[in-house]
MIMAR-196042 format. One line per field, with one value per residue: residue in three letters; y, z, x of N, C-alpha, C, O in turn. Coordinates in nm, 4 decimals. Each point is the difference from the previous one (the first is absolute). Example, Ala and Ser with C-alpha at 12.3 -4.5 7.8 and 13.67 -1.06 7.14 Angstrom:
% MIMAR-196042
kegu = c(ALA  SER) $
n_y = c(-0.5690  0.1069) $
n_z = c(0.7800  -0.1385) $
n_x = c(1.3190  -0.1386) $
ca_y = c(0.1190  0.1190) $
ca_z = c(0.0000  0.0060) $
ca_x = c(-0.0890  0.0820) $
c_y = c(0.1200  0.1090) $
c_z = c(0.0000  0.0730) $
c_x = c(0.0900  -0.0770) $
o_y = c(-0.0019  0.1108) $
o_z = c(0.0665  0.0169) $
o_x = c(0.1036  0.0509) $
***
This chain:
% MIMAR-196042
kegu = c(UNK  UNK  UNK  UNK  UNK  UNK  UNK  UNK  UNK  UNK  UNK  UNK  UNK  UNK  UNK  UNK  UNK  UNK  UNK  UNK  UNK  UNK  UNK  UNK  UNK  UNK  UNK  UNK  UNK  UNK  UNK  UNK  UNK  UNK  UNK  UNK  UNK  UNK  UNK  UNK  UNK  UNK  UNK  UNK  UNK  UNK  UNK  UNK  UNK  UNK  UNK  UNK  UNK  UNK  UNK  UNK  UNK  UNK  UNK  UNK  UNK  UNK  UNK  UNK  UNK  UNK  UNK  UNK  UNK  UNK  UNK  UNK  UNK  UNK  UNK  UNK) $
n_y = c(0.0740  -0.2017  0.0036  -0.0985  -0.0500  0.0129  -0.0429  -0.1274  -0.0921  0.1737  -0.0789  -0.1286  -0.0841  0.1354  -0.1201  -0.1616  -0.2170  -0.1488  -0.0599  -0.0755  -0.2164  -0.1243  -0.1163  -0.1962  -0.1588  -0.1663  0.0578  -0.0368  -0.1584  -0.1365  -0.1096  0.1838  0.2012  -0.1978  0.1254  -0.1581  0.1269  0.0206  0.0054  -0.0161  0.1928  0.0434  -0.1482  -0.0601  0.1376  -0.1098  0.2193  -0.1325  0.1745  -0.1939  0.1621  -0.1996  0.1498  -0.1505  0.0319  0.1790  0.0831  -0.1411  -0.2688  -0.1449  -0.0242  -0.2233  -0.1496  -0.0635  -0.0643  -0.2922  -0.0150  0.0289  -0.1012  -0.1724  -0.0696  -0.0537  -0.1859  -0.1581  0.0762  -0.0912) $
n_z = c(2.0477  -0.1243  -0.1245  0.1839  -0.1494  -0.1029  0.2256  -0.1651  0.2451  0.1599  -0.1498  0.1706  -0.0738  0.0457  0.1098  -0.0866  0.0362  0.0381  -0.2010  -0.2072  0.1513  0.0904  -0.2221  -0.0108  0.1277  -0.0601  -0.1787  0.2544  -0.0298  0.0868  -0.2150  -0.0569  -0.1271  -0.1096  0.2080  0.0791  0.1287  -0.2509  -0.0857  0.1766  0.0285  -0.1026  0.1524  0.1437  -0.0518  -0.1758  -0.0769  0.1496  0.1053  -0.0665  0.1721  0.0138  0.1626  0.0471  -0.0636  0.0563  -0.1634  0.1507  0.0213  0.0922  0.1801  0.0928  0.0484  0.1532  0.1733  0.0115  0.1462  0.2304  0.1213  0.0881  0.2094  0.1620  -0.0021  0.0153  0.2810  0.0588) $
n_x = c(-0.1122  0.0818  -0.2104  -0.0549  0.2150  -0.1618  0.0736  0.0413  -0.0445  0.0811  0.1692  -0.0407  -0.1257  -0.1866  0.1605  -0.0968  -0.1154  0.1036  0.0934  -0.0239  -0.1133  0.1587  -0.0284  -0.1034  0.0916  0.1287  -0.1075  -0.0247  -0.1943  0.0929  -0.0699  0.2021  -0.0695  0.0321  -0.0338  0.1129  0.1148  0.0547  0.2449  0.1387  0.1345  0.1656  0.1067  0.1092  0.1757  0.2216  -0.1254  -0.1667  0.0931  0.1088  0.1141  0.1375  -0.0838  -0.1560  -0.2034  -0.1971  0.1186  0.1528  0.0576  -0.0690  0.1110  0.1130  -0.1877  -0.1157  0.0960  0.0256  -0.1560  0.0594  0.1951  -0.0929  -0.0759  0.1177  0.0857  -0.1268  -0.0172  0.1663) $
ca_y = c(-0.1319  0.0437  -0.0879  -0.1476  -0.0717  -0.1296  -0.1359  -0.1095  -0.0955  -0.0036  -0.0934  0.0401  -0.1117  0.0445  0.0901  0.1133  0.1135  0.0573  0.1200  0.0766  0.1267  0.0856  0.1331  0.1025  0.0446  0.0464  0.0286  0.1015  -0.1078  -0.0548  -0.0680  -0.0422  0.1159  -0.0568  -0.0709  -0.1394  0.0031  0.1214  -0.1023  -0.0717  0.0617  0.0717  -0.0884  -0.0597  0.1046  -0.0043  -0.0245  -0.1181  -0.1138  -0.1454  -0.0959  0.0337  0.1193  -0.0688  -0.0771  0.0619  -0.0037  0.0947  0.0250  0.0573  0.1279  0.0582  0.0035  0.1662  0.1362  0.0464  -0.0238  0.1223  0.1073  0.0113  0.0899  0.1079  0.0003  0.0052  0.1221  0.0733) $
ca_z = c(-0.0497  -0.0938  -0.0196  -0.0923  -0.0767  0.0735  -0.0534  0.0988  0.0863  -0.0180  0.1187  0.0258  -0.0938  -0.0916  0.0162  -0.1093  0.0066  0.1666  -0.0525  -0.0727  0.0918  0.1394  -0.0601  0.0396  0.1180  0.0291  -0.1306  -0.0033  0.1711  -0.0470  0.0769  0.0571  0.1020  0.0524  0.1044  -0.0110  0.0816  0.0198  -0.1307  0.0028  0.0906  -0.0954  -0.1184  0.0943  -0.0405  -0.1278  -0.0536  -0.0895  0.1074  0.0589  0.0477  0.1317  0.0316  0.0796  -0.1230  -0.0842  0.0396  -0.0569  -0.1197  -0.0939  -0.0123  -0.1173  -0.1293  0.0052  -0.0057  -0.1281  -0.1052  0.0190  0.0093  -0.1823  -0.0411  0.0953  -0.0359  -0.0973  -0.0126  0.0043) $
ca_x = c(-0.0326  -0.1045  -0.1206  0.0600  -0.1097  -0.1125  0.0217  -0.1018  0.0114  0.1581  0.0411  0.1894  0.0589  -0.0323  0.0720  0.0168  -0.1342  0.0316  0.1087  -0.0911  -0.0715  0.0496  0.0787  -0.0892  -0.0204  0.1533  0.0395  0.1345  0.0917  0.1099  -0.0698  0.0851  0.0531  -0.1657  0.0614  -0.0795  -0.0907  -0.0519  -0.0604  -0.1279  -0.1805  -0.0533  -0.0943  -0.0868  -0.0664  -0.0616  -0.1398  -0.0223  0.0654  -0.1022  0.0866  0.0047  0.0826  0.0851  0.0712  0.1669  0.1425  0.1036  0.0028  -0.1390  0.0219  0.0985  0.0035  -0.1278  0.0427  0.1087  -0.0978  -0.1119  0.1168  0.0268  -0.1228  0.0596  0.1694  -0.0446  -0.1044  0.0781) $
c_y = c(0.0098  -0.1051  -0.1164  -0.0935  -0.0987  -0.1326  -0.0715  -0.1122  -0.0053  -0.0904  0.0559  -0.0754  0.1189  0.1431  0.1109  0.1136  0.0823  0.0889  0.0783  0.0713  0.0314  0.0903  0.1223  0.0972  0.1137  0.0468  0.0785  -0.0369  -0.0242  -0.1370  -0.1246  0.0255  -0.0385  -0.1309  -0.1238  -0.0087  0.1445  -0.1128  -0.1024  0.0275  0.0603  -0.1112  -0.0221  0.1182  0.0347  -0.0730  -0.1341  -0.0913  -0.0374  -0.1566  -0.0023  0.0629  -0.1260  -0.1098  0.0715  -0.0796  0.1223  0.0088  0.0649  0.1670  0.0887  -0.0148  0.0910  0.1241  0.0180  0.0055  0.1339  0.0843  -0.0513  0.1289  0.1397  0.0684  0.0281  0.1030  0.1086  0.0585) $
c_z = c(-0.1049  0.0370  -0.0464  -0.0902  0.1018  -0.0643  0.1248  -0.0105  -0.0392  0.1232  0.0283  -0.1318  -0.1391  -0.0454  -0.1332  -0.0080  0.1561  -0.0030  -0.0284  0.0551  0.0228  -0.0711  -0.0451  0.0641  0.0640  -0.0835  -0.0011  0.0963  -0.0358  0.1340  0.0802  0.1638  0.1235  0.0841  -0.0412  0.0996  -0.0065  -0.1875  0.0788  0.0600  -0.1450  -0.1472  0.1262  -0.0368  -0.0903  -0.0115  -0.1290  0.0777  0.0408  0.0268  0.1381  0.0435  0.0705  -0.1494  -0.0672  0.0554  -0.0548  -0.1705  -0.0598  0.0218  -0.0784  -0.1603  -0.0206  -0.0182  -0.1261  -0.1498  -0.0038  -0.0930  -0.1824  -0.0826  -0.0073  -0.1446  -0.1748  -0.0789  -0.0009  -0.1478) $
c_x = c(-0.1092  -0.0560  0.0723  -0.1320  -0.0461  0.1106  -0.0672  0.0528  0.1188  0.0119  0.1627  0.0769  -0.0137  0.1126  0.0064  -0.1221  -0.0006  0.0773  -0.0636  -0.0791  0.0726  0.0844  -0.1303  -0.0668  0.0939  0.0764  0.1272  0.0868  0.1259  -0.0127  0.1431  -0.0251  -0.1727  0.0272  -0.1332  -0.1224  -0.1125  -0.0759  -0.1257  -0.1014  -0.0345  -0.0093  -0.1405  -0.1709  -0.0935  -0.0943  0.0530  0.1244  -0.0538  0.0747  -0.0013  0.1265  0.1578  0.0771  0.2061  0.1095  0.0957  -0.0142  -0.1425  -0.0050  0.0972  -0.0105  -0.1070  0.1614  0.0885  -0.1305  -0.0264  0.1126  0.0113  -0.1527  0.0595  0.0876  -0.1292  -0.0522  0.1128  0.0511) $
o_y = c(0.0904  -0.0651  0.0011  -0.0119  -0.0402  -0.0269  0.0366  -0.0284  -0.0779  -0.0004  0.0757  0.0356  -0.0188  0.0987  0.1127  0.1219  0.1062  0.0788  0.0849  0.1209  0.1176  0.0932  0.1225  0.1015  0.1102  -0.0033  0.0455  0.0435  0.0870  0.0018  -0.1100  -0.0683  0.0758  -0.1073  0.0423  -0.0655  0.0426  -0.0333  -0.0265  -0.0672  0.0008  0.0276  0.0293  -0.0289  0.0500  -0.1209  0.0085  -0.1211  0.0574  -0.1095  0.0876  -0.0415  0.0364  -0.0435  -0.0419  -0.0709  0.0946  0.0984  0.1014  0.0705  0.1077  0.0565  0.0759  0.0730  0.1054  0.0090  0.0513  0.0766  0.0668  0.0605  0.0795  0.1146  0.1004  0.0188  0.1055  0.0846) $
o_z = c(0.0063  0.0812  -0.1094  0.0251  0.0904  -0.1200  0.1111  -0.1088  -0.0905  0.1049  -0.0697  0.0090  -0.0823  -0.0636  0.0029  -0.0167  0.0197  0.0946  0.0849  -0.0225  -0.0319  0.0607  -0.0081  -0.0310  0.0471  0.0501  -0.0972  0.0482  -0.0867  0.1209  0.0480  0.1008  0.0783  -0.0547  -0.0546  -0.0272  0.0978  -0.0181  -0.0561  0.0156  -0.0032  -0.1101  -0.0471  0.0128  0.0128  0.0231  -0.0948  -0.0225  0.0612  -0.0535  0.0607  -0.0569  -0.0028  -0.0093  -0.0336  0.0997  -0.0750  -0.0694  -0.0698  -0.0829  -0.0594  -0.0806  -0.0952  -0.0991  -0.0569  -0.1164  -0.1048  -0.0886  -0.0922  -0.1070  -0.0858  -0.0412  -0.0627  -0.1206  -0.0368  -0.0054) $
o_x = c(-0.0834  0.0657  0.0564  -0.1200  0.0731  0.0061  -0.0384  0.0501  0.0298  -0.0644  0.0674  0.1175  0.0896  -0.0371  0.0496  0.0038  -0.0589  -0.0012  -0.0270  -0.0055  -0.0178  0.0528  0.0088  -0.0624  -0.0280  0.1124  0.0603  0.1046  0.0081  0.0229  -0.0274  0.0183  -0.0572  0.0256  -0.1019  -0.1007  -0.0614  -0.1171  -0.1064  -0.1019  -0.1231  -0.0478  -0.1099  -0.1190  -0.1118  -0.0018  0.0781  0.0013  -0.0901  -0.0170  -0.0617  0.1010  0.1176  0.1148  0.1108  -0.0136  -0.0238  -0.0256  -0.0011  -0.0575  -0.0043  0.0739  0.0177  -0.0019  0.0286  0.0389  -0.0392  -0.0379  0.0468  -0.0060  -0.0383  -0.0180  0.0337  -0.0162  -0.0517  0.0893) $
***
């Protein structure tokens, strides 16, 4: 894992900058192959997340993973 940039007061709603840490983070994840219940202990994680852990939903997760997988698909 490398050092993620400092983003700050990510909420569940912020799905594009929530990508970004976590392609950082994860830079070789294939973030399909990333079960929902593992995407939200590891946004719950990212330095400058500042939401509540019970707010997520399905969807807000799924748009963190198709935001993350366009990060994904970019770096390739």
């Amino acid at each position: 894992m490398t050092p993620c940039t400092r983003h700050t007061d990510m909420k569940w709603t912020d799905a594009e900058d929530i990508a970004v840490a976590l392609a950082e983070r994860f830079p070789d994840l294939d973030p399909l192959a990333v079960r929902f219940t593992d995407l939200h202990r590891w946004v719950c994680e990212l330095d400058g997340f500042d939401d509540v852990p019970e707010a997520s939903t399905e969807g807000k997760l799924e748009a963190i993973q198709m935001a993350w997988l366009d990060e994904y698909r970019r770096s390739r």
